[in-house]
PLY file of the C-alpha trace (Angstrom):
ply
format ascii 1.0
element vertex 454
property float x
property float y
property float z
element edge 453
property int vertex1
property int vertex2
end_header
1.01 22.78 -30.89
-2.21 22.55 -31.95
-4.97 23.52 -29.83
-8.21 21.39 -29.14
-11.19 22.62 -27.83
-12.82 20.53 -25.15
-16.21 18.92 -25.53
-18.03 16.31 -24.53
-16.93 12.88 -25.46
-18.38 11.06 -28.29
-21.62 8.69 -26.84
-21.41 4.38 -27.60
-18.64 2.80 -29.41
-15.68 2.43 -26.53
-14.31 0.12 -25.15
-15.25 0.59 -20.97
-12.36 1.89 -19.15
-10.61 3.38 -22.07
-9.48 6.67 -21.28
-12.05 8.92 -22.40
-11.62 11.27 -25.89
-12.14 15.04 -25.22
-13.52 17.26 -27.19
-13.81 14.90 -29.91
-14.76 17.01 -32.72
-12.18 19.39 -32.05
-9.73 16.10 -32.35
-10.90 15.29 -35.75
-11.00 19.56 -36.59
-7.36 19.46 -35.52
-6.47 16.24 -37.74
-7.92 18.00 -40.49
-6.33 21.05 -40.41
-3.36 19.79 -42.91
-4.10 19.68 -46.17
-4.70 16.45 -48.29
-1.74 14.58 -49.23
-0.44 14.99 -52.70
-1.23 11.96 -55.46
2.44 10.94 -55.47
2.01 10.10 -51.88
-0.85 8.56 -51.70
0.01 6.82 -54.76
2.85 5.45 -52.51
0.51 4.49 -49.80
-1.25 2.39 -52.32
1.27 0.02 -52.82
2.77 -0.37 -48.99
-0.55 -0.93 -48.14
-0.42 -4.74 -48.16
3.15 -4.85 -46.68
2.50 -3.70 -42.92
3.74 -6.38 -41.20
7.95 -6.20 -41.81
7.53 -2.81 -41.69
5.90 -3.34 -37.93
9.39 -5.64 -37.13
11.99 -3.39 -38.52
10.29 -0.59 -36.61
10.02 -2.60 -33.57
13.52 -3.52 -33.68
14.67 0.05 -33.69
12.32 1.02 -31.14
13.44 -1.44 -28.71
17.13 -0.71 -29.44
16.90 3.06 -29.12
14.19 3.41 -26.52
14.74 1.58 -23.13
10.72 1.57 -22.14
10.66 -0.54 -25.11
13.22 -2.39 -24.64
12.59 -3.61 -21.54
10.11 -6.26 -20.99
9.28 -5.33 -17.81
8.01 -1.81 -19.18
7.03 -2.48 -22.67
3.45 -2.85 -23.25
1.92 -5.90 -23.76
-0.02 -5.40 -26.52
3.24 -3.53 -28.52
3.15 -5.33 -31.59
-0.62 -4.87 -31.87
-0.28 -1.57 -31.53
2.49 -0.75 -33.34
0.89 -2.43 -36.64
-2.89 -0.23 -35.87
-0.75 2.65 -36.22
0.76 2.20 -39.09
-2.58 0.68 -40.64
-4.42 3.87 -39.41
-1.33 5.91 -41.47
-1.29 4.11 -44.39
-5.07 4.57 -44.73
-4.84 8.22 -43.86
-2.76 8.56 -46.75
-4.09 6.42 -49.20
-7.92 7.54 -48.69
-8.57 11.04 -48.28
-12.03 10.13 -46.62
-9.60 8.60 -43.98
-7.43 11.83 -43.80
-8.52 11.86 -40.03
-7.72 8.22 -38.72
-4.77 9.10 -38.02
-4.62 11.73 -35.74
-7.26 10.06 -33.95
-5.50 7.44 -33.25
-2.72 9.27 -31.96
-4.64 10.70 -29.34
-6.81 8.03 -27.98
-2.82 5.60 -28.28
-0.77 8.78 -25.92
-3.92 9.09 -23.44
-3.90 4.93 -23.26
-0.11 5.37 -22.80
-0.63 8.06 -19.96
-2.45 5.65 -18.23
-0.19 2.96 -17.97
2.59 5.16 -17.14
4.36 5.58 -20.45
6.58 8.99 -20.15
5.75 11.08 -23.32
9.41 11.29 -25.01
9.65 7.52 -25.02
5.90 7.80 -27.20
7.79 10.61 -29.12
10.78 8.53 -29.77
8.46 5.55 -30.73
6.10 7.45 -32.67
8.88 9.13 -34.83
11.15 5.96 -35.79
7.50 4.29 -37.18
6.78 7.75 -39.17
10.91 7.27 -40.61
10.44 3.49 -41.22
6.89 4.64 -42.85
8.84 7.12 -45.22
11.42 4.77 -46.39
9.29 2.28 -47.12
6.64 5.19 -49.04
10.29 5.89 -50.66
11.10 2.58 -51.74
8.53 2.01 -53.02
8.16 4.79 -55.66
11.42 4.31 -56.80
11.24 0.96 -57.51
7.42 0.76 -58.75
7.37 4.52 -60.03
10.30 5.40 -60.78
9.08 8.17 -63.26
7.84 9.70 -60.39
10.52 10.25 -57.74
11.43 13.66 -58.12
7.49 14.17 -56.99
8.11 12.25 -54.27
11.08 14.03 -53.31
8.81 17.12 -53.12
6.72 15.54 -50.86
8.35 15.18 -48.18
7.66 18.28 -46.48
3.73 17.75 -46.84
4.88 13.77 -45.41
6.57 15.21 -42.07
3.98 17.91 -41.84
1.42 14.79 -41.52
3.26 13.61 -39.38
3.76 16.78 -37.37
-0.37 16.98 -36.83
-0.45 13.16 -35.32
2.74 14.21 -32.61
1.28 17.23 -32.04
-1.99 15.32 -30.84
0.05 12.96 -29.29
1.74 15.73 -26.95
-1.43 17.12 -26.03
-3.52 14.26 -25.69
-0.57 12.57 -22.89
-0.06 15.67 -21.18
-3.64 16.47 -20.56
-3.96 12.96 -19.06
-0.88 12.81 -17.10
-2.52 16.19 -15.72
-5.60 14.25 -14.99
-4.07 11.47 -13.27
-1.99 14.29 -10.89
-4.84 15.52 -10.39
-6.38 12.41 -8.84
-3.77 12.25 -6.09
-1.14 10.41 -4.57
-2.57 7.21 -6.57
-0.66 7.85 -9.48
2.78 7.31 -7.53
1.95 3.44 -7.75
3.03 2.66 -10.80
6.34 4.62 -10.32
6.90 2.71 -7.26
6.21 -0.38 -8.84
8.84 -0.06 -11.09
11.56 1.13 -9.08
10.65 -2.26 -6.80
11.13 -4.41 -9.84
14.63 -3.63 -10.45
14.07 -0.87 -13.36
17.58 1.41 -12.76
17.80 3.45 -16.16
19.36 6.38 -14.58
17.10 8.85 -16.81
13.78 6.83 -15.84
15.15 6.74 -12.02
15.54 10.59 -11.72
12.31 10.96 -13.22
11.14 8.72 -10.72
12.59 10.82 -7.97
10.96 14.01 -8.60
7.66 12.59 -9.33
7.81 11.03 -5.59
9.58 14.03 -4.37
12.17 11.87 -2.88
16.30 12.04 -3.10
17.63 10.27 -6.03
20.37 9.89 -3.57
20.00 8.78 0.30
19.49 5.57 2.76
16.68 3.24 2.01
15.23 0.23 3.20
11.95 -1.51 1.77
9.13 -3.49 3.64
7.52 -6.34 2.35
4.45 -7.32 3.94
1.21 -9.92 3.28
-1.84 -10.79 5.78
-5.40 -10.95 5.55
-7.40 -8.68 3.71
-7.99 -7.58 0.09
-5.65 -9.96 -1.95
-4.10 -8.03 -4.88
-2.52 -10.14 -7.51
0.17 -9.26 -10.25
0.17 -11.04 -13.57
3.70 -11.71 -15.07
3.75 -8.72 -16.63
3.38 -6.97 -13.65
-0.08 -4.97 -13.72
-2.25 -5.16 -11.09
-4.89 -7.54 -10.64
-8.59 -7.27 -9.90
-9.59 -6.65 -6.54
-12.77 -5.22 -4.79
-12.38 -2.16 -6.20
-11.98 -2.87 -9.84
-9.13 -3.68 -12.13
-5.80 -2.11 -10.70
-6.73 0.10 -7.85
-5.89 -0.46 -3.99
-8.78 -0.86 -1.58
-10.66 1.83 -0.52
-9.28 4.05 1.84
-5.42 2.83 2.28
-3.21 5.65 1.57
0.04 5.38 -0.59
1.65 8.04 2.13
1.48 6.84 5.81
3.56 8.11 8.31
5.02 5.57 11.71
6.85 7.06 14.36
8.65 9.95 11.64
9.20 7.46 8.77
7.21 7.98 5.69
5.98 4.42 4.08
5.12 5.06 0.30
3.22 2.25 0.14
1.97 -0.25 -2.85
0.32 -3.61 -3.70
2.51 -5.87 -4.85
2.62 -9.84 -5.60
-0.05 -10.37 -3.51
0.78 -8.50 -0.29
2.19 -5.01 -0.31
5.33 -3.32 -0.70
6.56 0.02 1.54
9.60 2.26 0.27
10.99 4.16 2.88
13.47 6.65 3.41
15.77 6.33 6.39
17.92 9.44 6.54
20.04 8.53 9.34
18.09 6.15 11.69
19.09 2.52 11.03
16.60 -0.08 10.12
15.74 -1.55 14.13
14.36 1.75 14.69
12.20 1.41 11.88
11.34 -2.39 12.42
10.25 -0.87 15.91
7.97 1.91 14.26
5.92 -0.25 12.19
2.54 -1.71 14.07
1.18 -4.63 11.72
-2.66 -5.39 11.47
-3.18 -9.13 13.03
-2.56 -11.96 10.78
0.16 -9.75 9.23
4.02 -11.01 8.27
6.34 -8.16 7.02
10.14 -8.21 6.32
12.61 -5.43 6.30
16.20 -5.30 4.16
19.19 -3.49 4.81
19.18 -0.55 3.85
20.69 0.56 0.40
21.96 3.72 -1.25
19.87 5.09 -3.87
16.34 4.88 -5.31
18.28 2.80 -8.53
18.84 0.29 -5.50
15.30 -0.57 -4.59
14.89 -3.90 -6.57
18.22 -5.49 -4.73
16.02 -3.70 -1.58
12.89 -5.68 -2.35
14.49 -9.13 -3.14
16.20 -8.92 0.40
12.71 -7.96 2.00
11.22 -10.75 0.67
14.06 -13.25 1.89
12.86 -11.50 5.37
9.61 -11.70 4.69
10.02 -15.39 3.78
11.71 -16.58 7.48
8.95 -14.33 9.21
6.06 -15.90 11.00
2.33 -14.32 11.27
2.20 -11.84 14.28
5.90 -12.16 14.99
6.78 -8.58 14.37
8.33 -7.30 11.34
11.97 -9.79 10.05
15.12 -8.18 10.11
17.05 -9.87 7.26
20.25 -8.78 9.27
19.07 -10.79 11.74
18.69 -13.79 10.03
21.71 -13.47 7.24
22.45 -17.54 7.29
18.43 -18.58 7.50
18.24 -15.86 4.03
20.97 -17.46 2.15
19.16 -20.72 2.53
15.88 -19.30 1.55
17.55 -17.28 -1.66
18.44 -20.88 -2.62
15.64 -23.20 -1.13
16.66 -26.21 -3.38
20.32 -26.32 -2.45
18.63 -25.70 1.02
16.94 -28.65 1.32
19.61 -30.67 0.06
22.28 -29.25 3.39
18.82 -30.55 5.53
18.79 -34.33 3.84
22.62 -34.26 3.92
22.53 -34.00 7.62
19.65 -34.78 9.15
18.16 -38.17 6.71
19.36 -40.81 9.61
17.20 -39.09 11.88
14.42 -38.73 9.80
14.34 -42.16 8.99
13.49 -42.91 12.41
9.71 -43.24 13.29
7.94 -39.98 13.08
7.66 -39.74 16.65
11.31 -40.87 17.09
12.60 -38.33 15.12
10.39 -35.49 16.22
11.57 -35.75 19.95
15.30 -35.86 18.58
14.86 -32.53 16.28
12.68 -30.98 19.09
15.64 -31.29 21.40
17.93 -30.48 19.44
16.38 -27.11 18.24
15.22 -26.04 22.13
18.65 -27.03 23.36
20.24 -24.46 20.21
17.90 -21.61 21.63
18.68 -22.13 25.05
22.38 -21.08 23.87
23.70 -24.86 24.42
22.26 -25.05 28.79
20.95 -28.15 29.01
19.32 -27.38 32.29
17.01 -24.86 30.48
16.14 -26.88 28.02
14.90 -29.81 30.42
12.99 -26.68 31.56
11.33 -26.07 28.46
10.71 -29.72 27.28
9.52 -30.91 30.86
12.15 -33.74 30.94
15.13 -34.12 33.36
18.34 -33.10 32.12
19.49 -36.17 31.15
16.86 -37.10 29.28
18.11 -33.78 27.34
21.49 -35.48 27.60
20.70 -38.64 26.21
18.41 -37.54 23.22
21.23 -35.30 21.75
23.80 -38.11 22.40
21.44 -39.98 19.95
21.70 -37.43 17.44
25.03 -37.20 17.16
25.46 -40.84 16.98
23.09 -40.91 13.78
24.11 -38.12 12.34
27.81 -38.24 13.10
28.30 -34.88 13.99
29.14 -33.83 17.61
28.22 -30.82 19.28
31.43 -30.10 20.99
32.90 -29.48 17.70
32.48 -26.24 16.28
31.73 -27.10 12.28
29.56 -30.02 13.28
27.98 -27.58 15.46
27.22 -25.33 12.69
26.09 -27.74 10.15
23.65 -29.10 12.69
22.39 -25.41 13.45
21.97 -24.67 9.66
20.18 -28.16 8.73
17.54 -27.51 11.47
17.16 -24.19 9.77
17.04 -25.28 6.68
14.62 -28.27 7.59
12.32 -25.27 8.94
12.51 -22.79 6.35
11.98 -25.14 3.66
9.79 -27.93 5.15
12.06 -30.59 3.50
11.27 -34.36 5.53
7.40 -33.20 6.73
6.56 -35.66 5.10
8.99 -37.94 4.92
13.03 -38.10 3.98
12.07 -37.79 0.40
10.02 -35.02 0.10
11.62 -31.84 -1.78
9.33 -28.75 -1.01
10.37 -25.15 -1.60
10.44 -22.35 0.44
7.51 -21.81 2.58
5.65 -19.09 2.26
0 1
1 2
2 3
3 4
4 5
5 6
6 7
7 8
8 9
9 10
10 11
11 12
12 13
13 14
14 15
15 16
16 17
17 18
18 19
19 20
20 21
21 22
22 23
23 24
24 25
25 26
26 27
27 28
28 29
29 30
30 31
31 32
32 33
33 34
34 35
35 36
36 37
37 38
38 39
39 40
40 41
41 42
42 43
43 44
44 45
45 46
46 47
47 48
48 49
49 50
50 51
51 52
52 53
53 54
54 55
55 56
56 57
57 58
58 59
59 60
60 61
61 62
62 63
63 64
64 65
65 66
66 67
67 68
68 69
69 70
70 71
71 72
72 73
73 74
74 75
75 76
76 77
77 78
78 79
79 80
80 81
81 82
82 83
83 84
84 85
85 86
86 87
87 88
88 89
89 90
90 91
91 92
92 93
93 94
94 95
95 96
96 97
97 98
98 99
99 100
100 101
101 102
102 103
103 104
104 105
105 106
106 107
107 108
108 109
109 110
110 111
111 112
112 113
113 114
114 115
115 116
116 117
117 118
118 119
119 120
120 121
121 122
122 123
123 124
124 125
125 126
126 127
127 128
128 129
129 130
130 131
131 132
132 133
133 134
134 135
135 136
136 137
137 138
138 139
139 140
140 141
141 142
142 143
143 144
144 145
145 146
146 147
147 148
148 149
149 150
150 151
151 152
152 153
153 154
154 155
155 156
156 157
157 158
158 159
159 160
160 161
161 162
162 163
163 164
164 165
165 166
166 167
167 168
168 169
169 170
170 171
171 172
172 173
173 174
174 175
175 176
176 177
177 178
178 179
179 180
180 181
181 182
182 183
183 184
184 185
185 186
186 187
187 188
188 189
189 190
190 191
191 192
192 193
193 194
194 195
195 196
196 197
197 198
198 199
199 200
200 201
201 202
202 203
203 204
204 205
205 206
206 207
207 208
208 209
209 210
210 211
211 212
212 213
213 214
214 215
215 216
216 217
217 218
218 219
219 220
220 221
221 222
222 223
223 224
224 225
225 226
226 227
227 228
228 229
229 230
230 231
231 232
232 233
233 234
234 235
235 236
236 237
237 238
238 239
239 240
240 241
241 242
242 243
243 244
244 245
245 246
246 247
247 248
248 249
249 250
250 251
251 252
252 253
253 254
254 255
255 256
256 257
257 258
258 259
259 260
260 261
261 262
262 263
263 264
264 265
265 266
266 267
267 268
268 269
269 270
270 271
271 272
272 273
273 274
274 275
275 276
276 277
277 278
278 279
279 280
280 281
281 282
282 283
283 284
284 285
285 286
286 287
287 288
288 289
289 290
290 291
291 292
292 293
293 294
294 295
295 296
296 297
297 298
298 299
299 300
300 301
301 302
302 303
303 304
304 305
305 306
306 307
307 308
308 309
309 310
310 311
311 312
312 313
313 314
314 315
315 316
316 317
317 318
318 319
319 320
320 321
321 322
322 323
323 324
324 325
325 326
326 327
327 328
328 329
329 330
330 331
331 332
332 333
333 334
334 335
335 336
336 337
337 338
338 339
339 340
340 341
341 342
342 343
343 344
344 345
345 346
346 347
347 348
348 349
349 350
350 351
351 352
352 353
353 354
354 355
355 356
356 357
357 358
358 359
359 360
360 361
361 362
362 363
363 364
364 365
365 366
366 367
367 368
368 369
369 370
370 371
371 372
372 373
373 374
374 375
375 376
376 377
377 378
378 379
379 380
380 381
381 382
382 383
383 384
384 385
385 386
386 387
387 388
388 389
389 390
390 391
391 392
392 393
393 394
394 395
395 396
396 397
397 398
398 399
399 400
400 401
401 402
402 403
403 404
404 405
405 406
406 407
407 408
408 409
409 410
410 411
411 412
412 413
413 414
414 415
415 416
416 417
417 418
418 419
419 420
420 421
421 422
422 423
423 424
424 425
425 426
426 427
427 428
428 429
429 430
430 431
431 432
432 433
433 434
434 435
435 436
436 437
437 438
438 439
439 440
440 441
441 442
442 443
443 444
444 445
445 446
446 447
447 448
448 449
449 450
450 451
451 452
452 453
């Protein structure tokens, strides 16, 4: 590999926030440590030099067929094809101008310590990095032979001074991502957020996830359950493609002061933001998930949800979808959800829509009423359900007599046709009161169609 000497960075002309060059002299030293390319090749760079972009989509295509960081959206960069065609502009120029001999492998280092950054593991850049230098080649090939043909024994020749070129840039490359990755470790538990963030979105590539695993220092293998919380505080937004938003603190970093380790009652919560609220992986060993819905002590103004839990670190995107059915059935200060708990209410929430349509189904007679009307009706209804059926402890509750109780559900099942001495009308009742809750479907009015609440 070759060595570079660290100095101070270059002064003026960066972008803020890009990671910073080191030693920047002994960068461009390094990238001109091979010697010039021969005239055959940069002959050949001359006359790719105006056909970047199809070389940019066959590459591409490979890349994202062979490389799964690629060729997932979730994990690709954003700004792929961009990059991809800068840096095979920057080694077409290197070639093609000796003055430019350098561009290159400058380029190569500031692209792997950009990469570090957003979490890109170094093979995948190696795997990248080398199908552009092949597509490069046979295009530099093609080209001679059908433009020079009188010269492609030369070019045959230079292929070793080709892949040595290419040798200097992955060298770079390998040094310039490992001596950021070291940075970031260095920086602390921080750097675990964007490894949690994609086990939480579903990512399950069983290479990536064992990665994943020892960089947490958590069994690939085991019982876990995830938390998903939101309340007051520093809001933390994620754009589509999943990076982290602005907050107080700057572009993608957590408010000051809240660990990504925290420990309740002998669980360990590696913690994240995440789509506006938080996120909390934790390993359960043994303990089921009531003990840990116990452990947890929310902040006021706080809602969290809890899953099952599942087998597996490759399971924590089914984990976090079934938080955040909890989550979404959970009211503020009510204690973390159980999704176990509330298995019917989640099936309605995992499809609000077909939700609200069970609610109008049932209960559009008595929402046709007068708002009053219908309040009282649905009121009783849902008091007499959590009193497990007494009526005498729901006249309790409502302040009413017992018959009152009496005759306002004899109403209901007169408009709705159901009766609640028979089991299946029973449920359907119990479910479209749910559902009516959960989704808000009738507030305001029988014809309103709301989602999920929040």
């Amino acid at each position: 590999m070759t060595a570079v000497p660290h100095r101070p960075p270059r002064p003026g002309g960066r972008a803020q926030g890009e990671p910073p060059l080191p030693g920047p002299a002994g960068v461009r030293h390094a990238a001109m440590s091979v010697p010039a390319p021969p005239d055959v090749l940069v002959r050949a760079a001359e006359l790719v030099r105006g056909r970047l972009a199809p070389m940019v989509d066959r590459a591409l295509l490979q890349v994202r067929e062979e490389v799964p960081q690629y060729g997932d959206p979730l994990l690709a960069p954003a700004d792929l094809w961009e990059s991809a065609h800068v840096s095979l502009e920057k080694a077409v120029g290197s070639l093609a101008s000796p003055e430019r001999l350098a561009e290159s492998g400058e380029h190569a280092w500031l692209l792997a310590a950009r990469r570090a950054h957003q979490g890109m593991p170094l093979l995948a850049l190696l795997q990248g990095y080398r199908i552009g230098s092949s597509v490069l080649w046979e295009h530099l090939v093609e080209a001679v032979l059908n433009e020079e043909s009188g010269r492609s024994r030369a070019m045959a020749h230079a292929a070793n001074d080709y892949w040595r070129y290419v040798g200097r840039d992955t060298a770079l490359l390998t040094e310039s991502h490992r001596r950021t990755a070291a940075e970031l470790a260095s920086g602390g538990e921080r750097a675990m957020i964007p490894v949690l963030k994609t086990l939480l979105r579903g990512h399950s590539d069983p290479m990536d996830v064992s990665a994943a695993a020892i960089a947490l220092d958590l069994p690939l293998i085991g019982r876990y359950a995830v938390v998903r919380s939101e309340g007051p505080g520093p809001a933390e937004s994620e754009s589509e493609s999943g990076a982290v938003g602005s907050g107080p603190e700057g572009p993608g970093k957590e408010p000051a002061g809240e660990p990504v380790r925290q420990e309740a009652d002998g669980f360990r919560l590696y913690r994240c933001p995440f789509r506006g609220g938080h996120a909390a992986v934790v390993p359960l060993g043994s303990r089921p998930v009531e003990d840990l819905a116990r452990a947890l002590t929310l902040p006021p103004g706080t809602r969290a949800g809890i899953g099952p839990a599942v087998e597996g670190l490759a399971q924590l995107g089914r984990a976090r979808e079934l938080a955040e059915l909890a989550l979404g059935m959970c009211g503020v200060d009510e204690g973390p959800a159980l999704l176990d708990d509330h298995l019917s209410a989640g099936l309605m929430l995992a499809r609000p829509d077909l939700a609200a349509q069970y609610a109008e189904t049932v209960l559009s007679p008595v929402l046709g009423l007068p708002p009053g009307e219908s309040a009282s009706l649905l009121e009783t209804l849902e008091v007499w359900l959590s009193c497990h059926g007494s009526t005498d402890r729901a006249s309790e509750r409502l302040f009413c007599h017992r018959n009152t109780v009496l005759n306002r559900l004899h109403r209901l099942e007169k408009l709705t046709g159901k009766r609640l001495d028979r089991p299946r009308d029973l449920v359907d009742l119990t479910l479209a009161v749910d559902a009516r809750r959960l989704t808000g479907w009738g507030e305001e009015g029988p014809g309103s169609r709301p989602g999920a609440r929040p």
